[in-house]
C-alpha positions in Angstrom: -5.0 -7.0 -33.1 -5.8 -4.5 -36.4 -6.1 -1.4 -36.0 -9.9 -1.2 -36.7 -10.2 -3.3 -33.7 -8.5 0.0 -31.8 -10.1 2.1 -33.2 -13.6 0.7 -33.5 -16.3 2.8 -31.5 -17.5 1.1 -28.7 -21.1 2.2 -28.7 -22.6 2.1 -32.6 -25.1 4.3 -34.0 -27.4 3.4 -37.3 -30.5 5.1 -38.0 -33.0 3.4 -38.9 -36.1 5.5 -40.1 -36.7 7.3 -37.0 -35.1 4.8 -34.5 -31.7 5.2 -33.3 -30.1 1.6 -33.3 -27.4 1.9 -30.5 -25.1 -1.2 -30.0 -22.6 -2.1 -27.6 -19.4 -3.6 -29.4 -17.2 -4.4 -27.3 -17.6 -7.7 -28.1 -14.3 -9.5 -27.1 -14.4 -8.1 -23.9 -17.4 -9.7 -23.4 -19.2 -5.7 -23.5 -17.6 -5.0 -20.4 -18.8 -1.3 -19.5 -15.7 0.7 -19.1 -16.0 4.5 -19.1 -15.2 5.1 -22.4 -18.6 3.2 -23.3 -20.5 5.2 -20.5 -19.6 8.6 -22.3 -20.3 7.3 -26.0 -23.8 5.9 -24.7 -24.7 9.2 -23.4 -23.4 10.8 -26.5 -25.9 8.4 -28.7 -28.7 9.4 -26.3 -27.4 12.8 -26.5 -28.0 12.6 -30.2 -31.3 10.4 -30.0 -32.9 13.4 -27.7 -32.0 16.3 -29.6 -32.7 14.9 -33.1 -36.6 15.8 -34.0 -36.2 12.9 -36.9 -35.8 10.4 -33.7 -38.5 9.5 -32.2 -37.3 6.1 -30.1 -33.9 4.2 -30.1 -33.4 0.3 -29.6 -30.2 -0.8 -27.7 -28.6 -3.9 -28.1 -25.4 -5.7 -28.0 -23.1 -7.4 -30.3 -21.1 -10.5 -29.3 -21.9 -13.4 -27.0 -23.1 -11.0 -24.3 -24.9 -8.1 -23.3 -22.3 -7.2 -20.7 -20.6 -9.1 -18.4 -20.9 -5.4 -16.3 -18.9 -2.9 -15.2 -15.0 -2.9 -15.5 -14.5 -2.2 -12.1 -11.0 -1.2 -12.5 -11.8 1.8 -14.3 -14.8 2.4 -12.3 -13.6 2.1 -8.7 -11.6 5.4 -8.8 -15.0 7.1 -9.9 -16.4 5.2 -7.1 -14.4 6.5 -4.5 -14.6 10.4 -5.6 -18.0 10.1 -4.7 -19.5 11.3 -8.1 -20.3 10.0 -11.3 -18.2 11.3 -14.4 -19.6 14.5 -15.5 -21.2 14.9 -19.0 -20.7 16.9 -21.1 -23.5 18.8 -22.4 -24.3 16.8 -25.8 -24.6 13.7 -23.5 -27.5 12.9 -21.5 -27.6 10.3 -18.7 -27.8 6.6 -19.5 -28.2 5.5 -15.8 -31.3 8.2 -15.3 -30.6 9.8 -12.5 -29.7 13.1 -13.4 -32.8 14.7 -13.9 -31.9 17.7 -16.4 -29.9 14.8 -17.9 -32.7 12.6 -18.7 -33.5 11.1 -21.9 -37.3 12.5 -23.2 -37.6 9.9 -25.5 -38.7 6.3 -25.5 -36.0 3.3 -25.2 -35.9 -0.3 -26.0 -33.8 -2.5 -24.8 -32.6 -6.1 -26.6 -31.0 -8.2 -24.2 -29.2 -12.1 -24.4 -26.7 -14.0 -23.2 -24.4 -12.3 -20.2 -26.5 -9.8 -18.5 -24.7 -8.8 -15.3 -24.9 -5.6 -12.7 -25.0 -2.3 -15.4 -27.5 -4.3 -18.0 -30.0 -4.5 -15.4 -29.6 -0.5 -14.2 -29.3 0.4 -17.8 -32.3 -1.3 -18.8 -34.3 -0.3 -16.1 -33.7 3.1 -16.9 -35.2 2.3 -20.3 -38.9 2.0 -21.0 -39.6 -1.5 -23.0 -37.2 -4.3 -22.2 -37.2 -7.5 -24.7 -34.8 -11.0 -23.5 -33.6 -13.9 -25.8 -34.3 -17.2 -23.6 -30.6 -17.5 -23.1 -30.0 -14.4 -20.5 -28.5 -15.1 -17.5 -29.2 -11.8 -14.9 -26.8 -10.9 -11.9 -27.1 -7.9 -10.0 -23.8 -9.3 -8.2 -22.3 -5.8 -6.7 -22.4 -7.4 -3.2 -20.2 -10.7 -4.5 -17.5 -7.2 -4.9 -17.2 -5.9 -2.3 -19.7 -2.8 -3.4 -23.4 -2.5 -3.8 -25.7 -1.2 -6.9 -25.2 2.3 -7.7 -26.7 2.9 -10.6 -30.3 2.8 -10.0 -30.9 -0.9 -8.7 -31.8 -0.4 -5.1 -34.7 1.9 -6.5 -36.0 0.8 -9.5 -35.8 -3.2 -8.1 -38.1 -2.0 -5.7 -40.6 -0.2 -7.9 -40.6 -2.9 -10.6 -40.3 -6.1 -9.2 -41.5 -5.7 -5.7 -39.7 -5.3 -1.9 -39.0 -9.3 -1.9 -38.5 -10.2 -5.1 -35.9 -7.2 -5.6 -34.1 -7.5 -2.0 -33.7 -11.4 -2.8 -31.2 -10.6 -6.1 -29.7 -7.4 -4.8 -28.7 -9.0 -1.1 -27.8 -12.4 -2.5 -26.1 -11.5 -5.9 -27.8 -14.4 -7.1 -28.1 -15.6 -11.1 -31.7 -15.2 -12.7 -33.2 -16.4 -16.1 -35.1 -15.0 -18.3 -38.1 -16.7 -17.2 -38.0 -15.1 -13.6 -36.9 -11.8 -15.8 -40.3 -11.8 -17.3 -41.8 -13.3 -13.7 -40.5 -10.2 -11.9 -41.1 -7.7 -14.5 -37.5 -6.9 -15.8 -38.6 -8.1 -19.2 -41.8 -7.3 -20.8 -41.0 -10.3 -23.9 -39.2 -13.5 -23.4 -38.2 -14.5 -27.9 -35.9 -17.3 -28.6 -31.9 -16.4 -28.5 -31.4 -14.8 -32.3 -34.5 -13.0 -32.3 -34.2 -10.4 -29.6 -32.9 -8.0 -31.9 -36.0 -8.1 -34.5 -38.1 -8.1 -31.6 -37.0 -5.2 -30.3 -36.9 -3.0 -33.4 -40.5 -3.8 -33.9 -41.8 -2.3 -31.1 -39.2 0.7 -31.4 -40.6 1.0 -34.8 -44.3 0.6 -33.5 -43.1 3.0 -30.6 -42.2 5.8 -33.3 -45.1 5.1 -36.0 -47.3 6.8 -33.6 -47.8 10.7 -32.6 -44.5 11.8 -31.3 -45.8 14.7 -28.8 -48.3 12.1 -27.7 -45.8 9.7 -26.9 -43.7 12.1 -25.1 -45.8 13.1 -23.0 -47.1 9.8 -22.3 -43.7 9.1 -21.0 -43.8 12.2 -18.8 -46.7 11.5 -17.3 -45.8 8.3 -16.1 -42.1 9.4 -14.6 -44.0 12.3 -13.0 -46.5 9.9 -11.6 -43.1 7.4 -10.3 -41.1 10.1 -9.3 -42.9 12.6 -7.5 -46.3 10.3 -7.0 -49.7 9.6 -8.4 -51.1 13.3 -7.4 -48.5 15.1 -8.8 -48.7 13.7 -12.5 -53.0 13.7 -12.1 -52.6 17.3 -11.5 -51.3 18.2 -15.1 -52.8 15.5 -17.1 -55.1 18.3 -18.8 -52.8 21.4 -18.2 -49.7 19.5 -20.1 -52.6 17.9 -22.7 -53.6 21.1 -23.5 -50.7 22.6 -26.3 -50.4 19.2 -27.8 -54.2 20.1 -29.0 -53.1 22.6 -31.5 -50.6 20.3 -32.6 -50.4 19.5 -36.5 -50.5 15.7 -35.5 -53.6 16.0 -33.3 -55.2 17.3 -36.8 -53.9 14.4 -38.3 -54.8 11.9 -35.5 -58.3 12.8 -36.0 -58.8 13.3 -40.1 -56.9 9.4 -40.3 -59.8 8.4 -37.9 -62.4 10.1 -40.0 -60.9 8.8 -43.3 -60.4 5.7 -42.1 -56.4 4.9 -42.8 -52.9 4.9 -41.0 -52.2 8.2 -39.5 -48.6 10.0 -41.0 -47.1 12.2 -37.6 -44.9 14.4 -38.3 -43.7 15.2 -34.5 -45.8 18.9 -34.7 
């Protein structure tokens, strides 16, 4: 082994315009998510939140898989304390579940070959998911000894429906990437090789439009999931209302009236 192959980040950052490409490289390992990988993919969302110039970031893997999951031999100590790892404060929560830890900003996920247990949480706590016709799913906790901690057993439910999320959680059965797109794990089903492209083309859609706008789209609708329909109705017009003076809502409405693209700016 060289010593690049040490000392090789496991989670890459580019930027790419005003996406954040983040990329799990772990590729001989099969992207097996240890918990040096958890704290540098909450250090690139850390980075992908705070940075005005990002407006959206695609995820994707290199390698023959996605993951094959969790190294559960680094993980089952955490396990057993009771807690996740604490963040630090540049690092915001891949799973979701820490709400002052949540990522404001849109995510995409690319997804192929091996997607097993901490794909499917990850993704689900993203907002667009995109799968090459060669995934193979597994939310296979039980087949451990252990069950789905990382957002599963809530956001199976909410997604995919009582049945269709109790029959993959309870059973730690395989899926494809047909009954991905079926259930609603996957919004796109490309051919394996194009997942990536995919992906970045509706990131780069994603962040070609208002930024504020977007934003608050996506805070709407986690209001709305969260804490229920009511709740999220309730402000639609209260948490519309500063976004009005907004520089972009100027330029929203003079690219209507002159009839061409709109330029955002994110003010």
């Amino acid at each position: 082994m060289t010593a690049d192959a040490v000392t090789a980040p496991k989670i890459l950052t580019e930027r790419r315009g005003h996406v954040l490409l983040i990329g799990f490289n772990r590729p001989e390992k099969y992207n097996a998510f240890d918990l040096e990988m958890h704290h540098q993919l909450a250090a690139a969302y850390g980075l992908l939140d705070r940075d005005p110039e990002l407006r959206c970031a695609l995820v994707y893997a290199n390698g023959k898989a996605f993951t094959a999951g969790l190294e559960l031999t680094q993980w089952t100590p955490a396990f057993a304390s009771g807690a996740w790892p604490e963040l630090a404060d540049h690092e915001r929560d891949p799973f979701g579940l820490i709400p002052e830890k949540r990522v404001t900003k849109p995510i995409i996920f690319a997804m192929h070959g091996i997607c097993f247990t901490v794909a499917i949480e990850l993704a689900l706590a993203a907002d667009i998911r995109v799968a090459a016709d060669d995934c193979r799913f597994g939310q296979i906790e039980v087949k451990r000894g252990i069950y789905a901690v990382g957002g599963a057993t809530v956001r199976m439910v909410q997604e995919f429906g009582w049945g269709n999320a109790q029959k993959y959680l309870l059973t730690g059965d395989e899926f494809n990437a047909a009954e991905a797109l079926r259930i609603g794990l996957v919004q796109e089903v490309v051919p394996a090789g194009q997942q990536f492209e995919r992906g970045l083309a509706i990131a780069e859609r994603v962040a070609a439009q208002a930024p504020l706008g977007v934003y608050a789209s996506l805070k709407s609708s986690r209001i709305a999931i969260e804490h229920g329909d009511q709740a999220a109705i309730d402000r639609l017009v209260r948490d519309l209302a500063p976004i009005m003076d907004s520089d972009d809502v100027k330029e929203g409405v003079a690219s209507f009236v002159e009839r061409r693209p709109a330029r955002f700016k994110g003010r």
